[in-house]
N, C-alpha and C positions, 0 to 999 in steps of 0.2 A: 566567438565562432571557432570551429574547428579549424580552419584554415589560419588562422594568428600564427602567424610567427610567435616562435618562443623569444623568450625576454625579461629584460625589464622596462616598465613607462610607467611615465610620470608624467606628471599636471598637476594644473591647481582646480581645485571645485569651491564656487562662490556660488554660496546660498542669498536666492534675493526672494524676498518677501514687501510683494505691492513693490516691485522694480527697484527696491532700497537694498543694497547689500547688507546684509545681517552677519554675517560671516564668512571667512577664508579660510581653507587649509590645503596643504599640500596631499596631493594623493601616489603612492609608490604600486604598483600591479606587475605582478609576477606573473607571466604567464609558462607553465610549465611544457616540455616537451613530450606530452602524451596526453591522448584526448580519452573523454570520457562516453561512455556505450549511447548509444541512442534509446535502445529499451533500459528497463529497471534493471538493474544487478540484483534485485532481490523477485521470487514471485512474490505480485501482487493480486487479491481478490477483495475487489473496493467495489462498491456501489455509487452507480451516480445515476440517480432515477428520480429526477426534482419533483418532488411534492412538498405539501404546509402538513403541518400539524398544530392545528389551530390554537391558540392561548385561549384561554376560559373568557377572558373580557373581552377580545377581540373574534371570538367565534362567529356571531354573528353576521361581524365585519365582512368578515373572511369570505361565508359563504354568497356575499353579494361581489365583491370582491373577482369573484372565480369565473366569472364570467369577461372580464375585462381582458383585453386584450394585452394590455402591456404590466396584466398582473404576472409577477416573475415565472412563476411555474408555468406559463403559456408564454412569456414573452420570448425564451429562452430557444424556442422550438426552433424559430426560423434560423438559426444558427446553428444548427446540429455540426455539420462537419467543422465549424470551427471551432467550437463545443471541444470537442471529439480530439482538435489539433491541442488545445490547451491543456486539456489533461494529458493527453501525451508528453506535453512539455514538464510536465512535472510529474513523468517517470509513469500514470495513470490508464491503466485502460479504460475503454466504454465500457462498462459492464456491471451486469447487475447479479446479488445474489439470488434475490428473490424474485425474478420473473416468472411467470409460468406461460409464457407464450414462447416466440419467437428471438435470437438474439437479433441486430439489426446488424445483418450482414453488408448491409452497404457499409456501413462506417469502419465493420471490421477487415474489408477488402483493403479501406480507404487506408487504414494504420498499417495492415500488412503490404501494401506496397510500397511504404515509405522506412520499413524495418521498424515500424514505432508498437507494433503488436506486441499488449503482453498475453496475460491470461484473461479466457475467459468462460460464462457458465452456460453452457447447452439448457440447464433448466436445475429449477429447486424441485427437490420432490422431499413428500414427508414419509410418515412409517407407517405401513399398512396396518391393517386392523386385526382383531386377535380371528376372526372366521374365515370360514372360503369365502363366502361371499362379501366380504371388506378387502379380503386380497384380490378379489380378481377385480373391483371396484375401482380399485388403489391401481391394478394396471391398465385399466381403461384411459383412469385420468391422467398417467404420467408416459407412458410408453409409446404412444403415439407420435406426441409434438416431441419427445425426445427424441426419438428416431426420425423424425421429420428433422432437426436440427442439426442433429448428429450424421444425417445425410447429407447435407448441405454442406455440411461446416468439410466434408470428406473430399465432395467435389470440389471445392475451393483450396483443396490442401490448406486446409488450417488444422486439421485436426490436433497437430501436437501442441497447441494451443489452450486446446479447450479442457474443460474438467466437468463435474457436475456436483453441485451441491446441495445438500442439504439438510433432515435430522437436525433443527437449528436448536442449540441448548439443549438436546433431549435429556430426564433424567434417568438414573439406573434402573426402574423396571420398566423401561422401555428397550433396554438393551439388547432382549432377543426380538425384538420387531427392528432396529437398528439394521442389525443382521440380516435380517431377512431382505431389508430393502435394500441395501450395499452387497447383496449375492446375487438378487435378480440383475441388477443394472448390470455387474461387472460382466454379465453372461451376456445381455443382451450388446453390449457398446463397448466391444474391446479394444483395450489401446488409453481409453479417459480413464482418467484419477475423477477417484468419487471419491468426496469430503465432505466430514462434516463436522460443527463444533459439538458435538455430544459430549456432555460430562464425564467421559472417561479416562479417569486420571492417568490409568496404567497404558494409553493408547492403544487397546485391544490385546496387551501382552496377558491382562489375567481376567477379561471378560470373554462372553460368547461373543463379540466383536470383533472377527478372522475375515471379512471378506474387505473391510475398506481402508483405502488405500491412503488416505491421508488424514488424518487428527489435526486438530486447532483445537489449543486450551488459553483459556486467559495467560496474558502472560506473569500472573503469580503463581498460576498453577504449573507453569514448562518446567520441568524436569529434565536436566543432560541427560543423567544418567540414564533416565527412564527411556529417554528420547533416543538415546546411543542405542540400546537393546533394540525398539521398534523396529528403527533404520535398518539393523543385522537382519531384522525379520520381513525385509522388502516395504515396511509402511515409511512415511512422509509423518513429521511430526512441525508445523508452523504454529505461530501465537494469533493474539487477537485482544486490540482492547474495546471498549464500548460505551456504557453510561459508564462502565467500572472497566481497571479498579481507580482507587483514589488515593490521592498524594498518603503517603510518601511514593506509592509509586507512580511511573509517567504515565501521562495521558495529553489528551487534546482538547482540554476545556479552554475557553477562554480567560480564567480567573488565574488557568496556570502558567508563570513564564515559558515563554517560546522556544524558550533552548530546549524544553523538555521534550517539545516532539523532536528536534533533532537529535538528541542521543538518544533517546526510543529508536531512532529508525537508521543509527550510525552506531554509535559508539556498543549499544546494550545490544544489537544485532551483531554485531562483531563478535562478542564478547559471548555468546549463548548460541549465536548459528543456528537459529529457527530455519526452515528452510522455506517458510514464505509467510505471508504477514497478510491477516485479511481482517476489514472495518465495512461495518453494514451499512452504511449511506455515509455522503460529504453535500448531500444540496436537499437539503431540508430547510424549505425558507419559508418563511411565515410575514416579511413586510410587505406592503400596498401596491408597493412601484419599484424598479430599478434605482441604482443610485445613477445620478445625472451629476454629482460634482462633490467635492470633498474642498477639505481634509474632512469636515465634519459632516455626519451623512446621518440618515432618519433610518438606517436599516435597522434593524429587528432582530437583534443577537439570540432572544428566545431561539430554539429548536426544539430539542424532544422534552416535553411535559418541562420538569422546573430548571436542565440544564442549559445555557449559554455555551453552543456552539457545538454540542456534540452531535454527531450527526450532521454537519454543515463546515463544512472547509471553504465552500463557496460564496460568492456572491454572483449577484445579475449587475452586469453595469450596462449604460445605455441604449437602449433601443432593443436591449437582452441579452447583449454579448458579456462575454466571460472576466470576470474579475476575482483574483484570487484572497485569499487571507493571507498574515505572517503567520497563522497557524502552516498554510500549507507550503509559503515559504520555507520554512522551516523545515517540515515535513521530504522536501526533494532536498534541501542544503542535507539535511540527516545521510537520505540513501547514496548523496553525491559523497558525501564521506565510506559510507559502506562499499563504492564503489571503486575509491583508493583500496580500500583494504582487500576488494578480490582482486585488484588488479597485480596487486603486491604477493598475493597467493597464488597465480599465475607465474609470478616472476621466479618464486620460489621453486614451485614445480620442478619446472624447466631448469631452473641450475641443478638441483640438486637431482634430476631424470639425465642430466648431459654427463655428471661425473668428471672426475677428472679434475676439480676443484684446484687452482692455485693458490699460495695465502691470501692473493686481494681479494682472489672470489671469496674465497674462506673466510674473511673477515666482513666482506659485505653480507654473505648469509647471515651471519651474528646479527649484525644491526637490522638485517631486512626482519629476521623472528624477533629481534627484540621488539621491533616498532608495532608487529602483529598482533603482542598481546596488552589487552586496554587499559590504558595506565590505573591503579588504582585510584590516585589523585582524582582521575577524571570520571571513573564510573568503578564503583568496589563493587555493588553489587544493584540487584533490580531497586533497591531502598535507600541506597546508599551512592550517590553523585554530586558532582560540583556544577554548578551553574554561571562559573566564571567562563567569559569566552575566552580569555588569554589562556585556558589552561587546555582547552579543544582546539583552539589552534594549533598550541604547540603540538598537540597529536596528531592533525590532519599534517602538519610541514615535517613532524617526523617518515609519514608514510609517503608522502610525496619525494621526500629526497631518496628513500629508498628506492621508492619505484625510478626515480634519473638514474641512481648511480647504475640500479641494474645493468642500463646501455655503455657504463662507461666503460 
């Protein structure tokens, strides 16, 4: 907890299995003197909108299944606000890319009074059509409930909150309808960042793509350099992975060690400074029932068509309340590390904005930009990483000593 005293403690942890000691070992916990943010250090744009996507054998199943009350995708409901407190806990807003209704304002009050609010989408919209009569069709169907939401979202001052997405994957001769639909909104809802994943690699610096405000490319395709020019140019350049891409680079399948999502969301975010990070669903479940007891459990690792876990961070546990993966352990251990590293850019700021520099300060700025840039050892490049934990710790305790000495 925030309130710990800094330190060090110690104990012993005895593992018993069926009331038999299996094992002992001593345990040493540092707890350092400075705490960590309540919201994400990174923006985040994640989906969490529980539905199945049925398996071919179990389709069937399924659809007799959907009816059931303590089937997960319905068991889940009566827990919305604690729902809502979970993923907060692991850095997560409520929020969905692809709605086309309404956000659920109650649960975004709910986050925004407890400071746990990150981002979220007023609504998806796609790209109008090549006639008058498909554009004005195109603002029938999106302009209304956006301004319905975007009005809400104003009175509640959330607004700086909110964004709007959509153009999901669109390809290049879609590019001047892109435009067209990221020039209407920015006119109608000013103040929201409109994004979208559109396949433009030059992030609007060498297409008809001038009016929107933030880009997301896979992250094989993020380009600094290219990313560095946009920024000059007022755009938002963030990543995005999904089914793809696949090892060598990271992701969030299940077949891939764990540590991968956390240097994805620590070490390679450090190291590349996307300026926010967005995944199209985490609760994609397709099992019977809730899990009622472990270690070993009958859930349903299937999600989207033949992959294992993409799409689904989550589980349903008991009675439908929230149980998480080590995929998404991982996932918050990742941004808890990225969250060292702003807080270490913060510190730097500030010495080097105060001036005046003594050799100790002078000496600890050295170590503090040493420890900022990501060790090779531990990540060279998006293809190129170690999957040894001793070798990520010693960079999370590099940046952590930095961030103490700051105070000293």
């Amino acid at each position: 907890p925030k309130n710990q005293p800094p330190g060090t403690y110690k104990g012993r942890i005895d593992l018993l299995v069926a009331e038999t000691a299996a094992c002992s070992f001593e345990l040493t916990v540092r707890v350092h003197p400075f705490t960590l943010p309540d919201a994400s250090p990174l923006p985040l744009a994640i989906t969490f909108a529980p539905h199945d996507f049925p398996q071919p054998e179990t389709q069937a199943l399924q659809a007799q299944w959907k009816s059931a009350a303590d089937y997960p995708i319905n068991a889940w409901k009566k827990h919305k606000l604690r729902w809502a407190d979970f993923l907060a806990d692991y850095y997560i807003s409520y929020d969905s890319l692809y709605h086309q209704g309404q956000p659920d304002f109650e649960v975004l009050e709910h986050l925004h009074k407890t400071d746990r609010l990150g981002r979220f989408n007023l609504g998806y919209y796609g790209h109008p059509g090549a006639s008058p009569a498909e554009l004005e069709a195109w603002k029938t169907q999106h302009l209304p409930r956006l301004l319905a939401a975007y009005s809400k979202a104003k009175e509640l001052d959330l607004l700086h909150h909110a964004y709007i997405y959509g153009c999901d994957e669109a390809v290049a001769e879609l590019f001047p309808r892109v435009q067209q639909a990221a020039a209407l909104l920015k006119a109608e809802f000013p103040g929201v960042p409109i994004m979208t994943t559109t396949y433009d690699q030059s992030y609007g610096m060498e297409s008809v793509i001038k009016a929107m405000d933030a880009f997301c490319p896979l992250t094989p395709s993020f380009d600094m350099a290219k990313a560095a020019r946009a920024r000059a140019a007022g755009r938002q350049v963030w990543w995005y992975i999904c089914c793809g891409p696949h090892h060598p680079h990271l992701n969030m399948f299940i077949e891939y060690p764990a540590i991968e999502a956390r240097l994805l969301m620590g070490a390679m975010t450090a190291k590349y400074r996307p300026e926010g990070f967005l995944y199209y669903q985490i609760s994609i479940w397709n099992s019977r029932r809730p899990i009622a007891s472990g270690p070993f459990t009958d859930w349903d690792p299937r999600s989207w068509t033949a992959y294992h876990g993409d799409g689904s961070w989550t589980c349903v546990g008991p009675d439908g309340t929230p149980l998480p993966t080590i995929r998404l352990e991982n996932f918050r251990d990742g941004l808890e590390d990225y969250a060292y590293v702003r807080l270490l850019d913060e510190a730097v700021r500030k010495a080097e904005s105060a001036g005046g520099l003594d050799a100790r300060r002078t000496a600890w700025l050295k170590q503090a930009k040493a420890a900022l840039e990501t060790p090779a050892e531990l990540l060279k490049s998006k293809t190129e990483y170690s999957r040894d934990p001793a070798v990520l710790y010693r960079y999370r305790d590099a940046l952590a000593e930095a961030i103490v000495s700051a105070e000293r």
